[in-house]
N, C-alpha and C positions, 0 to 999 in steps of 0.2 A: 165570257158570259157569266154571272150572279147568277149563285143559286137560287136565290128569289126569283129573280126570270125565269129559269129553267124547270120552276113547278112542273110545268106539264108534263115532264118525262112521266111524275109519280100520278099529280093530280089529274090530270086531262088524260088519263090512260086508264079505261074503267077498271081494268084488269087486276092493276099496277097497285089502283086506290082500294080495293078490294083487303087485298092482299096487306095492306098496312104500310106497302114501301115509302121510304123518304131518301131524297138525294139528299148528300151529302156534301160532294164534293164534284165540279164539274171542271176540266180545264183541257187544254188543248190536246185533241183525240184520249182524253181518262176521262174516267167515270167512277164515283164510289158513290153505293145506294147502304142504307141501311134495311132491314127483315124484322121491325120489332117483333118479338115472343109474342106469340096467340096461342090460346089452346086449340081456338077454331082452326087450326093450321095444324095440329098437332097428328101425326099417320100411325103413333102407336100408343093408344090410351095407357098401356102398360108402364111405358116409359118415360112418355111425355115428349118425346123426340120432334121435333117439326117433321114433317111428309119432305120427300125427296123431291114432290113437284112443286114446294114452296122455294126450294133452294133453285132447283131449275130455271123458277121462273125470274128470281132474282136476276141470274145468273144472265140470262136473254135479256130481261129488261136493263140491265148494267152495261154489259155490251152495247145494245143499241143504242144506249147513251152516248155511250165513246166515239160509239161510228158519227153521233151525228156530230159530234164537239169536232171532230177531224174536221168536216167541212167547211167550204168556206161556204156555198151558196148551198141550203137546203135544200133538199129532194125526199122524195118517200123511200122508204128501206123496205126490207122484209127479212127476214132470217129464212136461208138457205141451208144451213145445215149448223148444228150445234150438236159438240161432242161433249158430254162430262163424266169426268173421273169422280167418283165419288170413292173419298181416302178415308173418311171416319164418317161415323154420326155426329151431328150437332149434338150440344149439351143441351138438356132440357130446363126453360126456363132464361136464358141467356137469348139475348139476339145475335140475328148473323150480318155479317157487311162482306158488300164484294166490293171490288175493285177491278175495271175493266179499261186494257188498253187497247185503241186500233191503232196496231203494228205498220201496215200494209193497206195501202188502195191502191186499184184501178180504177179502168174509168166505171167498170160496171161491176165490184165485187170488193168490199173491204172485208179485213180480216182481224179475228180479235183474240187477244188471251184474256184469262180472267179470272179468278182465284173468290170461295169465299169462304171467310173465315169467322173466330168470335174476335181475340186477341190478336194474332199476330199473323200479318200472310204466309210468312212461312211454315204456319205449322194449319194447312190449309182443312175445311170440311172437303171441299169440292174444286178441282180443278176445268177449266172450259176452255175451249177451240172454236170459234166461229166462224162461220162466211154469212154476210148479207148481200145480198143485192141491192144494188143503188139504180132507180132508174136514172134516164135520160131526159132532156126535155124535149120536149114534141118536138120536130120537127128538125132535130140534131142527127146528122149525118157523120160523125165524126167523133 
């Protein structure tokens, strides 16, 4: 799938558009979103730091990109639990980008890693763990 196609992760997701996110990069079960710098996003005037629920949200929305890129026939998701490691503060003034892989499905539960950083994954803001839910289609017994 073209990232041009796949707008809607960012644009059709009011939340997503809010928040200034842009994908990046979309390809089988990965995901990279971009967090451009906002001050309106900023949790500590002092320092200019982005809020930790800017990064969060990236962090969910990147993910559940990945879970959907793993699919082959779309279904609605949900995030069931999201774990994050938060290893430094963001620079202030800098954007941030994550990058999310789903590892792992069932029939009813994928599972995701996901990092987000300025420059380099390895030297990460925030690390992440996920489970979503995948439903079923009606009347699937199996």
């Amino acid at each position: 799938m073209s990232v041009k196609n796949a707008r809607g992760f960012t644009e059709g997701i009011p939340h997503n558009k809010a928040l200034g996110m842009q994908l990046v990069e979309l390809d089988r079960g990965e995901a990279k979103f971009k967090l451009p710098y906002d001050a309106k996003l900023v949790g500590n005037p002092d320092t200019g730091v982005l809020h930790g629920g800017a990064i969060t949200a990236l962090l969910d929305a990147c993910s559940g990109a990945a879970v959907f890129a793993s699919l082959t026939d779309w279904v609605p998701i949900a995030t069931l639990d999201l774990r994050i490691d938060y290893l430094r503060a963001a620079e202030a003034g800098r954007d941030v980008t994550a990058h999310a892989t789903c590892y792992k499905r069932t029939r009813n539960v994928a599972f995701t890693r996901a990092v987000a950083y300025h420059d380099d994954p390895d030297d990460p803001i925030a690390s992440s763990v996920g489970t979503f839910m995948l439903s079923t289609k009606p009347g699937a017994t199996k």
